[in-house]
C-alpha positions, 0 to 999 in steps of 0.5 A: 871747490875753487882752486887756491890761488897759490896752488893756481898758479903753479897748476897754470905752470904746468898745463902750460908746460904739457901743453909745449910738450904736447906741442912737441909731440905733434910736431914729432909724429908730423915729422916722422920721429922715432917711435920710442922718442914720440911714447917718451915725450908723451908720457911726460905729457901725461905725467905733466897733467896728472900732477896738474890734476893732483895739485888741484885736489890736493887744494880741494883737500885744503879747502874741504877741510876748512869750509867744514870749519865756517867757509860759505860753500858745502865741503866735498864729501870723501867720497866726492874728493875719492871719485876726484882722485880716482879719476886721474888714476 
């Protein structure tokens, strides 16, 4: 399974995103920020890569259904695209 290169170019936007945020976020432990501004920071973080992940399956998804249809490689079963999203979960 490739990543479209539609979908590429929005996934690479924002795993560059989360990694500024996690950049902050280092920088704010190091710092000695408060705690609640730190967890908040972090979970945009997370938020930032779950979406990344669910992008990249969601172009999986696309994909599976039209190598069924006369693409080269062997789709991903449901199973396999289940595990996938299951895993970001």
């Amino acid at each position: 399974m490739k990543v479209e290169e539609e979908a590429s170019a929005a996934v690479l936007n924002r795993l560059r995103r989360a990694q500024g945020q996690l950049s902050g976020v280092i920088a704010m432990i190091e710092s000695g920020r408060d705690c609640k501004d730190v967890i908040t920071q972090l979970a945009a973080v997370s938020r930032a890569l779950d979406r990344a992940g669910f992008k990249i399956i969601a172009s999986g998804m696309r994909q599976c259904r039209e190598d069924g249809v006369g693409g080269q490689e062997a789709p991903l079963t449901e199973a396999e695209l289940e595990k996938l999203f299951l895993s970001l979960a």
